[in-house]
C-alpha positions as CSV (number, residue, x, y, z in Angstrom):
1,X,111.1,83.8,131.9
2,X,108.9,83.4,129.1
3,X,109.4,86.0,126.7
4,X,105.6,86.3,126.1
5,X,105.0,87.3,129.7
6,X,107.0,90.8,129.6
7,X,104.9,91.6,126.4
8,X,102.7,94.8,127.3
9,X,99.2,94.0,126.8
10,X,98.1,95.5,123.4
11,X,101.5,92.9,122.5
12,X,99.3,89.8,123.3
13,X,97.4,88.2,120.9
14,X,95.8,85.1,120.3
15,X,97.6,82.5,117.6
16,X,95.2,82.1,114.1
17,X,95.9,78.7,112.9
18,X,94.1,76.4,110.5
19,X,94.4,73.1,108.5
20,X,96.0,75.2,105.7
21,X,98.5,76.0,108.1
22,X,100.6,72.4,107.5
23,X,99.3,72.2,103.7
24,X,101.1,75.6,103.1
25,X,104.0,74.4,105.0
26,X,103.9,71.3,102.7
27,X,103.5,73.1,99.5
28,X,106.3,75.0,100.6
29,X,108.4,71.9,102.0
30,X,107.8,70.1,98.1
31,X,108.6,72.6,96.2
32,X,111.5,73.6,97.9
33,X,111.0,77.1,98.3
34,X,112.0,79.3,100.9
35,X,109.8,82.4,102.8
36,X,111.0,85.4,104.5
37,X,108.1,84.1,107.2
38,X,109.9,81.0,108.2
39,X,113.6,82.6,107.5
40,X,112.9,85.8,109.5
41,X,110.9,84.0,112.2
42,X,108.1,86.4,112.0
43,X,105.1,86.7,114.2
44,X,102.5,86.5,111.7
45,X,103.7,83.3,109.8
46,X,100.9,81.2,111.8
47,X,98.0,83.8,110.3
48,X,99.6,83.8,107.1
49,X,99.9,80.2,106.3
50,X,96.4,79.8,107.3
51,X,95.2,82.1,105.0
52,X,97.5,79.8,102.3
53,X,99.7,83.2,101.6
54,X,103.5,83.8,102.1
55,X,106.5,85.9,100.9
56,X,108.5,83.8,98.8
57,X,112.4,84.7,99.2
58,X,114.3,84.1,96.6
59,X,118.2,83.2,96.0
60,X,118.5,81.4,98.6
61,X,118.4,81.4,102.6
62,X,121.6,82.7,103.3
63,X,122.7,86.4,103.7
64,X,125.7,87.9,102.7
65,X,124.9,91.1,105.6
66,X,125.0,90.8,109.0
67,X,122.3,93.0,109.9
68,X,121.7,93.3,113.5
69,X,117.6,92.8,113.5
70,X,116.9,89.8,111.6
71,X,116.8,86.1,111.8
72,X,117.8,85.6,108.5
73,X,120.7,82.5,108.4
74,X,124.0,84.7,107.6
75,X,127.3,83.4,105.8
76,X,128.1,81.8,102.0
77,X,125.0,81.3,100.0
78,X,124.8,78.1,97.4
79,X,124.8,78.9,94.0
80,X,121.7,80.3,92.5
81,X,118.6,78.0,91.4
82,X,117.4,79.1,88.2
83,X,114.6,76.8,88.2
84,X,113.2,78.6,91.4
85,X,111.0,81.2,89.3
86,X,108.7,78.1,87.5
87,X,108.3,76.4,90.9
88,X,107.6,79.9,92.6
89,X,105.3,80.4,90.2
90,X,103.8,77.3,90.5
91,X,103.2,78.0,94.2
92,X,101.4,80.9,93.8
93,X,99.0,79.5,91.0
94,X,98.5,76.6,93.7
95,X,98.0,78.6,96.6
96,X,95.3,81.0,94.4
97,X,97.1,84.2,95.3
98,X,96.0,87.1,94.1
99,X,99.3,89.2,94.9
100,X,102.1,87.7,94.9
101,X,105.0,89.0,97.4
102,X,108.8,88.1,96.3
103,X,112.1,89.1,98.4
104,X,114.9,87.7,98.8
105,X,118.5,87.7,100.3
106,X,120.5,90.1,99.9
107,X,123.3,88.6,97.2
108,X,126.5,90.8,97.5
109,X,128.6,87.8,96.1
110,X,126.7,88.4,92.5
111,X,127.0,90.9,90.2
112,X,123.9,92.4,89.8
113,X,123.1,91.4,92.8
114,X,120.3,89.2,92.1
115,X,118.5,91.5,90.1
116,X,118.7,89.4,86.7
117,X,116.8,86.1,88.9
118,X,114.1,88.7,90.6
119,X,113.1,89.8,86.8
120,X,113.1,86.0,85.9
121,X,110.8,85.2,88.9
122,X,108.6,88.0,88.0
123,X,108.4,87.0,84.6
124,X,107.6,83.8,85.4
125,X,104.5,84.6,87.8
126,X,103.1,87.2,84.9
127,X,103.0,84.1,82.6
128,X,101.2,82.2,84.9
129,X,98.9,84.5,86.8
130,X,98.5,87.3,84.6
131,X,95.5,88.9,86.4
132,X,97.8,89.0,89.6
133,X,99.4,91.8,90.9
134,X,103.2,91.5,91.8
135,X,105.4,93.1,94.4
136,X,108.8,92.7,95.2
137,X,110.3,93.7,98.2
138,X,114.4,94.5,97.3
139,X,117.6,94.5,98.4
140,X,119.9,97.8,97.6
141,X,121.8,96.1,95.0
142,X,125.0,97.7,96.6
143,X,123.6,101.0,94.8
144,X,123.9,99.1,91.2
145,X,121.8,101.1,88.9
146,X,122.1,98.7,86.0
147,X,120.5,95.8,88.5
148,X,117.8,98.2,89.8
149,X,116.8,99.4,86.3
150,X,116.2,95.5,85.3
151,X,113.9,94.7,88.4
152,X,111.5,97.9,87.7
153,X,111.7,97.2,83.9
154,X,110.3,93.6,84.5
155,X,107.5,95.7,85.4
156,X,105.8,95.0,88.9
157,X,103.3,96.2,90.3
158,X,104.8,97.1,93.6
159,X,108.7,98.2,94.4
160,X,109.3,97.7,98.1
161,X,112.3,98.6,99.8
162,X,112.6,99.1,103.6
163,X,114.6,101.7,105.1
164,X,114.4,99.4,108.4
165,X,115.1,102.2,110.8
166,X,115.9,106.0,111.5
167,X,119.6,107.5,110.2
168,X,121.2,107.6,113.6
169,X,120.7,104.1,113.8
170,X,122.3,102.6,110.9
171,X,125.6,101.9,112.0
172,X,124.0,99.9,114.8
173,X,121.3,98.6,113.4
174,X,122.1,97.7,109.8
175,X,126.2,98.2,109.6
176,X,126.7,98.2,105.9
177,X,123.5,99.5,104.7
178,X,123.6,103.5,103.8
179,X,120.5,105.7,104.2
180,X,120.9,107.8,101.3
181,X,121.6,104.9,98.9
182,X,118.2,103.8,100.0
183,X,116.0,106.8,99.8
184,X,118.0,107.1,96.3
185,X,116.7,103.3,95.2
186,X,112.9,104.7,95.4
187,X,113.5,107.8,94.2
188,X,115.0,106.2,91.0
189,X,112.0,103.6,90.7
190,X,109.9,106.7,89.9
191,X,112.0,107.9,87.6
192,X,112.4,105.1,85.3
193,X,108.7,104.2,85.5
194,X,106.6,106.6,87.4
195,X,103.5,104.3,87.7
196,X,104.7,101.5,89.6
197,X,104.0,102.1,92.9
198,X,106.8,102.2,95.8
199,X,106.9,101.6,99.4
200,X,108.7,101.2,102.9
201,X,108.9,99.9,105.7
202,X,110.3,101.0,109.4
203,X,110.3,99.2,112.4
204,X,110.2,101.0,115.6
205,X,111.5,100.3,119.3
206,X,115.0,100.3,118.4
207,X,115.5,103.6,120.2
208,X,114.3,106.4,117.7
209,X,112.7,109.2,118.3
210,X,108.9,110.2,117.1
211,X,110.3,113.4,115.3
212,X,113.2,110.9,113.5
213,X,110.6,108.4,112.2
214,X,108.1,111.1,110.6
215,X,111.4,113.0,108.9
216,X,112.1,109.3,107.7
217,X,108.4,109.5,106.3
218,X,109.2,112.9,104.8
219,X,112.4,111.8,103.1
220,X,110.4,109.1,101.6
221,X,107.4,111.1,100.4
222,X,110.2,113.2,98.4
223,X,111.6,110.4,96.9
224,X,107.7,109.6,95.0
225,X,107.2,106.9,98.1
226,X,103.3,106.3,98.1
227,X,102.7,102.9,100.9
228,X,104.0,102.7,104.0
229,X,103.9,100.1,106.5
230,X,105.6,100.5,110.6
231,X,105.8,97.7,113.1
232,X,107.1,97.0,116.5
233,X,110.7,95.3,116.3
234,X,110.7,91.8,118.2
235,X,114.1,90.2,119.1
236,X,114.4,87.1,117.5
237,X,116.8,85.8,119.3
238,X,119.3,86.5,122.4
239,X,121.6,86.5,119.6
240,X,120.4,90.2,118.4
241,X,119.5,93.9,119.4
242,X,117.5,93.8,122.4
243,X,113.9,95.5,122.3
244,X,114.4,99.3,123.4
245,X,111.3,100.2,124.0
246,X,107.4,98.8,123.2
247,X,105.4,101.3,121.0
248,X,102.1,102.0,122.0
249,X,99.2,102.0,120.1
250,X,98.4,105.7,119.9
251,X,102.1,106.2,118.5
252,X,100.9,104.4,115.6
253,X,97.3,106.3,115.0
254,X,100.1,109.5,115.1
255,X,102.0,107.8,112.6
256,X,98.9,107.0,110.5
257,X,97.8,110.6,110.7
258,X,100.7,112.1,109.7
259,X,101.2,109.5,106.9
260,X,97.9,110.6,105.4
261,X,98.3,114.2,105.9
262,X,101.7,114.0,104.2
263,X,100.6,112.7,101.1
264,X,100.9,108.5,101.5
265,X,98.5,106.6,99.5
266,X,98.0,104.4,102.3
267,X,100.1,103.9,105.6
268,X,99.4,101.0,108.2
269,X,101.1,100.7,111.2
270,X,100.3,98.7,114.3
271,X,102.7,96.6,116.4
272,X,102.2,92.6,114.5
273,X,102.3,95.2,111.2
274,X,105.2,94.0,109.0
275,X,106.4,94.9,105.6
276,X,104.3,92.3,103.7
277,X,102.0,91.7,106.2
278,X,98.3,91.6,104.4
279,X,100.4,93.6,101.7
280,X,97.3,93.1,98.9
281,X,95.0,94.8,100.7
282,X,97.3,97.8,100.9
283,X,96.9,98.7,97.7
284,X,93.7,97.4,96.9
285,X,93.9,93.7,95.9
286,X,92.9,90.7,97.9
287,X,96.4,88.3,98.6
């Protein structure tokens, strides 16, 4: 059966696509660059292209994790390619992006983790599109202060780091990730530079509860957390977790409420709603 047809109907959606769908796939293809959109499989990469955006990932395509969620190719990951940050760079100057989204991988095998080629790739965008705004969604870095201190000290404008899913979950969901570590990461990003803004994202379905995702929204308004984004988890493949449950739409307008009530600067959440999904106009700017 065809996945699409067991898709409640606030799931279905008609697919945006333009001519600047296959140029940014070309772009992409040329420069030899690599996007969570094409490596995660996600559902917006269609709409994205075609608005000649993307979240570049970094260090490669391969994950040392084996998180149970995402599409991501796992295993041994090639050496890192330090001319990635100038043609990164000269993607986004190409594509006219106003914000600029950069993740990556998570690198376990190096020893900061990745953290020295994330400031690199930063610095390289700054220098290029200095009247850009720059987020960076990042890995835990294995709880390596030294490594987080030189991402938020190559100063950008936005610190994202998910927490994925609710506590209980963890060991299920994302086996050698820990909660605490996490909620730590963002509440250290405000201590070493309070104005850079940090955020989250959760994805629900996965078999949480409504009271565990809004203590997860406490926990990460008391670790300084300002943007927040939640989105219906889609099985990628047969390969990983099962869907537990679709969310409805009013789950999310509760989650929006409480978001606002407790504090977030801004909180969108809707089932196609992904961590970087229309990220600039989260905070103001135009991607």
């Amino acid at each position: 059966m065809n996945r699409e047809r067991r898709f409640p109907d606030w799931m279905r959606r008609k697919v945006t696509c333009s001519h600047d769908l296959s140029r940014t796939r070309e772009l992409l293809r040329d420069l030899s660059l690599n996007t969570v959109c094409q490596g995660a499989r996600c559902p917006n990469l269609s709409e994205c292209f075609s608005r000649r955006t993307a979240t570049f990932m970094i260090l490669g395509s391969t994950c040392t994790r084996g998180c149970r969620f995402c599409a991501v190719e796992k295993g041994t990951p090639k050496p890192v390619d330090e001319g990635e940050p100038e043609r990164l760079a000269e993607a986004a100057v190409r594509l006219g992006l106003k914000h600029v989204v950069i993740t990556s991988v998570t690198r376990d095998d190096l020893h900061d983790g990745g953290a020295g080629h994330f400031a690199a790739t930063i610095e390289a965008v700054r220098r290029r599109l200095p009247n850009s705004t720059v987020e960076v969604l990042i890995p835990d870095f294995a709880g390596n202060q030294q490594a987080l201190e030189k991402v938020v000290k190559a100063n950008p404008d936005v610190i994202n780091h998910n927490m994925e899913t609710v506590p209980r979950l963890y060991e299920v969901v994302r086996p050698r990730a820990d909660y605490k570590r996490s909620i730590e990461l963002l509440k250290r990003c405000q201590e070493i530079k309070p104005e850079i803004k940090t955020k989250s994202g959760l994805m629900v379905g996965l078999g949480e509860t409504k009271d565990e995702v809004i203590q997860v929204m406490k926990d990460l308004r008391q670790a300084g957390c300002s943007l927040l984004t939640i989105g219906q988890y889609l099985q990628p493949t047969p390969n990983h977790l099962p869907v537990n449950e679709y969310i409805e739409p009013q789950t999310y307008n509760y989650f929006q409420e409480k978001g606002k009530a407790m504090g977030f600067d801004a909180v969108e959440a809707g089932p196609y709603v992904r961590s970087s999904y229309r990220a600039g106009e989260l905070i103001g700017s135009r991607s």
